[in-house]
C-alpha positions in Angstrom: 152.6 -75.1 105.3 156.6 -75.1 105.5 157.0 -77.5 103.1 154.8 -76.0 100.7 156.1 -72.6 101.1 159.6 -73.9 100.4 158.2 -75.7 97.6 156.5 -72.5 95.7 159.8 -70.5 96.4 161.9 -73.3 94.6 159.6 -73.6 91.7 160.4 -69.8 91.6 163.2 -69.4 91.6 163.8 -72.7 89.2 161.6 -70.6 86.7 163.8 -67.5 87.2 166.8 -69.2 87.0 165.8 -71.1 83.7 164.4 -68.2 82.1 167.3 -66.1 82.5 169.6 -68.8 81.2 167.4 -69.3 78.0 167.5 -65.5 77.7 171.2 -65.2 78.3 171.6 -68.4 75.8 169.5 -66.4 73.1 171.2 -63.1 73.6 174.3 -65.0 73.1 172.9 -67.0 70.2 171.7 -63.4 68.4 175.3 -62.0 68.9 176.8 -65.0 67.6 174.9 -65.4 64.7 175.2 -61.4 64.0 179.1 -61.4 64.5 178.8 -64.8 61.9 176.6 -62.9 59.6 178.8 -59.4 59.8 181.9 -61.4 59.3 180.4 -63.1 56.1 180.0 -59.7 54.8 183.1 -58.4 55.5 184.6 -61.2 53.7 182.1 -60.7 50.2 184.1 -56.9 50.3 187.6 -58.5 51.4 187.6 -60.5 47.7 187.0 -56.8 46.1 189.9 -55.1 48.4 192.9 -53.0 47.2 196.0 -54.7 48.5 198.2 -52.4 47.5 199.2 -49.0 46.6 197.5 -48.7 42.9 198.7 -45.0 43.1 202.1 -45.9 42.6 201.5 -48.4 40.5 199.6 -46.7 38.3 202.5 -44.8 37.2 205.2 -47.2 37.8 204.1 -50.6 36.0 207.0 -52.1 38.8 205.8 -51.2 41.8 205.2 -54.0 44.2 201.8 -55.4 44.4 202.9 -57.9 47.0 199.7 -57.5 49.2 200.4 -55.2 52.2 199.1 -55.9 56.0 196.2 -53.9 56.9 194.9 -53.4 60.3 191.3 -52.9 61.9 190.0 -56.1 60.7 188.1 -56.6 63.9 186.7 -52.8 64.3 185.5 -53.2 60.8 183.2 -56.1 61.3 182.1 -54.9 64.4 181.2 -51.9 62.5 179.5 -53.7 60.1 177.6 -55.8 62.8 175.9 -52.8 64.0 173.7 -53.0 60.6 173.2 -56.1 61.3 171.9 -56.0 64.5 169.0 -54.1 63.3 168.8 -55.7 60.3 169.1 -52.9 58.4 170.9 -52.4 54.8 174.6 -51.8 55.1 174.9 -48.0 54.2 178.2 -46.9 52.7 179.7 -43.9 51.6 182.8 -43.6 48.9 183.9 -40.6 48.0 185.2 -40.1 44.0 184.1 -39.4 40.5 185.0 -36.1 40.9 185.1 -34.8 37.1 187.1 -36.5 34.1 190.6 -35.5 33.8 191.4 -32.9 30.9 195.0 -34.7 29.9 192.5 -35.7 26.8 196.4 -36.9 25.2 197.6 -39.1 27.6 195.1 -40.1 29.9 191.4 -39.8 29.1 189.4 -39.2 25.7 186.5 -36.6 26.7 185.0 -34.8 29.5 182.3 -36.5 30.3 181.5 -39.9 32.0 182.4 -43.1 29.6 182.4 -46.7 29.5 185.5 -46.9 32.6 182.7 -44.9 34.5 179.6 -47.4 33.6 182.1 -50.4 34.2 183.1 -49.6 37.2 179.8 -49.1 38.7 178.6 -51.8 37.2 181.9 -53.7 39.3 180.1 -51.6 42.1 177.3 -53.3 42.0 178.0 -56.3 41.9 179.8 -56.2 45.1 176.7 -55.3 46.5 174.6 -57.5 44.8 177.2 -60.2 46.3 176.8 -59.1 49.9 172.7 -59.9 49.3 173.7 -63.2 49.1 174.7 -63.4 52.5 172.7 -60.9 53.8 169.3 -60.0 52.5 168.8 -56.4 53.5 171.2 -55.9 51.2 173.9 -52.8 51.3 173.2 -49.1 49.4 176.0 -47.5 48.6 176.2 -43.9 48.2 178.9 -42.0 46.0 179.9 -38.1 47.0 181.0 -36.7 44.3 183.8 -34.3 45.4 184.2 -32.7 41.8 183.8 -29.0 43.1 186.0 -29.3 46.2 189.3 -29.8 43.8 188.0 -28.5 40.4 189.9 -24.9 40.9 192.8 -26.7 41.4 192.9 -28.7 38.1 191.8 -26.1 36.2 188.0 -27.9 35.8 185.5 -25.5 35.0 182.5 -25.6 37.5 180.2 -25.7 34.6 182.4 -28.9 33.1 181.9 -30.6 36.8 178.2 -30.0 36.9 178.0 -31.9 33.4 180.1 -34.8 34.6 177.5 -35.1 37.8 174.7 -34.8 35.7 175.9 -37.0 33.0 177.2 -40.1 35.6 173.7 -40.0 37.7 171.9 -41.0 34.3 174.5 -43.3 33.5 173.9 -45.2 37.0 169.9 -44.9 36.6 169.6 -48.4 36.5 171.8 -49.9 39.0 169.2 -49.9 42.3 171.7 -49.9 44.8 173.9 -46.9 44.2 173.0 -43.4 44.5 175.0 -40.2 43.9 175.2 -37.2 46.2 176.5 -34.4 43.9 177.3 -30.6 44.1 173.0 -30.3 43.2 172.0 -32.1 46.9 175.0 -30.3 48.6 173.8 -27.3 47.7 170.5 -28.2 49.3 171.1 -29.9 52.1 173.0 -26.6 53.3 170.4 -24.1 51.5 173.1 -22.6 49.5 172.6 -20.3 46.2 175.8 -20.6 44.7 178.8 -23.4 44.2 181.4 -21.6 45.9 179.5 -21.8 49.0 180.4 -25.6 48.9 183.8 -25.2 49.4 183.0 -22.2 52.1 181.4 -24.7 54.1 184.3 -27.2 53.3 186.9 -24.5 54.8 185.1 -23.9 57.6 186.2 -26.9 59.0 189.8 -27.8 60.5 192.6 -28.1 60.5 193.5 -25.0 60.1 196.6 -23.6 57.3 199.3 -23.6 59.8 198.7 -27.0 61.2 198.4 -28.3 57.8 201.4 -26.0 56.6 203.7 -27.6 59.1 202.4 -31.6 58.5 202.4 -32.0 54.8 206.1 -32.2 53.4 207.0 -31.5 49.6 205.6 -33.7 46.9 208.2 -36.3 46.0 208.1 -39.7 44.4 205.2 -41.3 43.4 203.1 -38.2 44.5 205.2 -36.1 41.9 204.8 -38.2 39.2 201.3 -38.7 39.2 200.9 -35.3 39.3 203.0 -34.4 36.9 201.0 -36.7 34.6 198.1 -34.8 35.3 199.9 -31.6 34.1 201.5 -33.5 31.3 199.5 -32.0 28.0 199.4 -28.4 26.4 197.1 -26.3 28.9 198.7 -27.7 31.7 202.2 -26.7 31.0 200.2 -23.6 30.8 198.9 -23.9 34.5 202.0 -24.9 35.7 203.7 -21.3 33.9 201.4 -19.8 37.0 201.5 -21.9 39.3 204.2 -24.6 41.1 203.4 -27.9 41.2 203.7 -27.8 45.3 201.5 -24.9 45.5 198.7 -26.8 43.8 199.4 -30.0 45.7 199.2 -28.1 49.2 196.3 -26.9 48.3 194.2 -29.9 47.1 195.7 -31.6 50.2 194.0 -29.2 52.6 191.0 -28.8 51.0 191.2 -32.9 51.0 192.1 -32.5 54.7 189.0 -30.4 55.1 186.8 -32.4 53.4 187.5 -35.3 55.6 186.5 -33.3 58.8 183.2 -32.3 57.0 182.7 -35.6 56.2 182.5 -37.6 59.3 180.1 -35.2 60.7 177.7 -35.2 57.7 178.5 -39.1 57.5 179.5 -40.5 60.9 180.9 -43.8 61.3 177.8 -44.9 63.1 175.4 -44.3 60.2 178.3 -45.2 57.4 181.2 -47.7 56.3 183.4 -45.5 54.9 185.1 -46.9 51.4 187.9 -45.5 49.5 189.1 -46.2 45.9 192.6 -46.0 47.3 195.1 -48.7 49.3 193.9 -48.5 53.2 196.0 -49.9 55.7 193.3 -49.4 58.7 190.3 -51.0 57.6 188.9 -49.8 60.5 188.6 -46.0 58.8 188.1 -46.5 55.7 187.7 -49.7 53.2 189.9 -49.7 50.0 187.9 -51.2 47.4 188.5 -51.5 43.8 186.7 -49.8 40.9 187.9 -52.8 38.2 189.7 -56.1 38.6 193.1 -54.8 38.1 191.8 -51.2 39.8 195.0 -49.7 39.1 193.8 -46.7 37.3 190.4 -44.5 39.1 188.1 -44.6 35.6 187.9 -40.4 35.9 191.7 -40.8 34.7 192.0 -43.5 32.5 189.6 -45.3 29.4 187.9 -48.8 29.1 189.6 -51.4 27.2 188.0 -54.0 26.3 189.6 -57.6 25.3 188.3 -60.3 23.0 187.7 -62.6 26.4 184.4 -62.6 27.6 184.1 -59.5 30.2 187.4 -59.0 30.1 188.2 -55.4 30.4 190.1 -52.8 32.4 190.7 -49.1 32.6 194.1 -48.2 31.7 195.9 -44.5 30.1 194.6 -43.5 27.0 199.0 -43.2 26.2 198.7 -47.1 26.8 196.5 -48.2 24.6 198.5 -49.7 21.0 196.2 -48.1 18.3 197.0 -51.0 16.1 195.3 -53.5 18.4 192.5 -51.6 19.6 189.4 -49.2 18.2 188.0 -46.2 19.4 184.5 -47.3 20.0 180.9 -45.8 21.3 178.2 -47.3 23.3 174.7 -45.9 24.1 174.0 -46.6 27.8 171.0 -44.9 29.3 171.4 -42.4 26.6 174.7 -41.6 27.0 177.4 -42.3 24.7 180.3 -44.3 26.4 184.0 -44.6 24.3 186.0 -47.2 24.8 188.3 -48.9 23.0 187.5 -52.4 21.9 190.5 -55.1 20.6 190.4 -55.4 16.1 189.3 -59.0 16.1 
């Protein structure tokens, strides 16, 4: 009876024992082959990265564009692995395509949505097509479109904004992956009646003028003369005669500070990867990705040009473009018309 008591009790615990290693080797399997799979995704968006400050080079062709370290590497793909993990679709959030810029003489050639703005998005979704490859759920990528938040500031008429919203969802129709959350869903996710309540619920949030006051130093440099640009056309000498060019600045900087706060409660971490059109040198907060394959130039301030090459094209300032090597041309795209200039063959 001994003996076969001992007996039972090893065969027990030999079954305990083994099952708990096979189910400690396929936990460890599972988060092996997620931290494999997050890290092949992570590397689809690191060939699409900004690796360097495009600001400044936008409006200094001899800026360095030696790529610069980033940190966060690690934090992003675990980030990232958390989609994974319940095989879900990656979801991520960029925030631009707030309005076309009005410096119609230097910089852009209407008010509305063109061919830099279908490009890009198509550039968009491509990256995302890309990470399917490696991961079938996919990623969705949603674009808040912060038009309203800085419109006073340029001098952008809310009306103007609203058309540029309206305009770039129906230029985007087709591309399955990318949804827009304009000043229209804003307004109804909060239950608001009117467009300044956006920015009411923006400015609710810190920090607060003094703290924001005492951290953000006068625009010089770069800042100043991509700025400046902006201002650089008739009417905006004229809003300049009212207002100084620091004034403006501080305040699209705190409603940008604002913003942010709003953001990552309405879009935690947990539930986004946050992107930015911008240089980012913690990966780990937000994702600098590029809108074109020279991304130098957002496509709200610049035009398409297109080369004879095969899909070759970037998005450079309307000043920039040599009128005796290009045309001004227009493409129908989901029934909007999209200038661009195309190189005289």
């Amino acid at each position: 009876m001994t003996s076969q008591y001992c007996y039972r009790t090893y065969v027990v615990y030999t079954a305990l024992f083994v099952t708990g290693a096979l189910c400690f080797y396929l936990f460890k399997h599972k988060k092996n082959t997620v931290l494999h799979k997050a890290e092949q995704i992570y590397n689809v968006l690191d060939q699409y990265r900004i690796t360097y400050d495009i600001d400044a080079r936008s409006v200094d062709p001899t800026h360095d564009t030696t790529p610069k370290p980033i940190t966060g590497t690690h934090e992003c793909v675990q980030q990232i692995a958390r989609f994974v993990a319940q095989e879900k679709p990656i979801n991520m959030l960029v925030v631009s395509f707030p309005f076309k810029s009005r410096n119609h003489e230097k910089k852009t050639v209407g008010d509305l949505p063109d061919m830099a703005e279908r490009k890009s998005l198509e550039y968009m979704q491509e990256i995302l097509e890309k990470i399917k490859t490696v991961y079938q759920p996919g990623a969705q990528l949603t674009v808040f479109c912060d038009g309203i938040a800085f419109a006073q500031f340029l001098d952008i008429s809310q009306p103007m904004v609203l058309a540029y919203e309206k305009t770039l969802k129906q230029l985007g129709a087709d591309l399955p992956n990318i949804t827009f959350y304009t000043s229209t869903d804003f307004m109804h996710d909060h239950k608001l009646t009117q467009l300044d309540d956006i920015n009411t619920v923006i400015d609710a949030c810190d920090p607060g003028n003094a703290a924001l006051q005492a951290s953000i130093k006068p625009v010089v440099g770069i800042a100043r003369k991509r700025f400046a640009l902006e201002f650089d056309y008739h009417d905006g000498e004229k809003i300049l005669a009212h207002q100084t060019l620091d004034e403006i600045v501080f305040g699209i900087l705190q409603r940008e500070n604002r913003l942010r706060t709003y953001l990552s409660k309405a879009f935690p971490a947990e539930q986004f990867l946050r992107l930015t059109v911008h240089f980012s040198g913690d990966v780990s907060k937000k994702f600098g990705v590029k809108l074109s394959p020279d991304s130098d130039i957002t496509p709200y301030h610049g035009v398409l040009v297109e080369d004879k090459e095969p899909n070759a094209w970037s998005i450079q300032f309307k000043k920039d473009v040599d009128p005796t090597k290009y045309t001004l041309v227009t493409k129908t795209i989901n029934g909007v018309n999209c200038p661009f200039f195309k190189r005289n063959f």
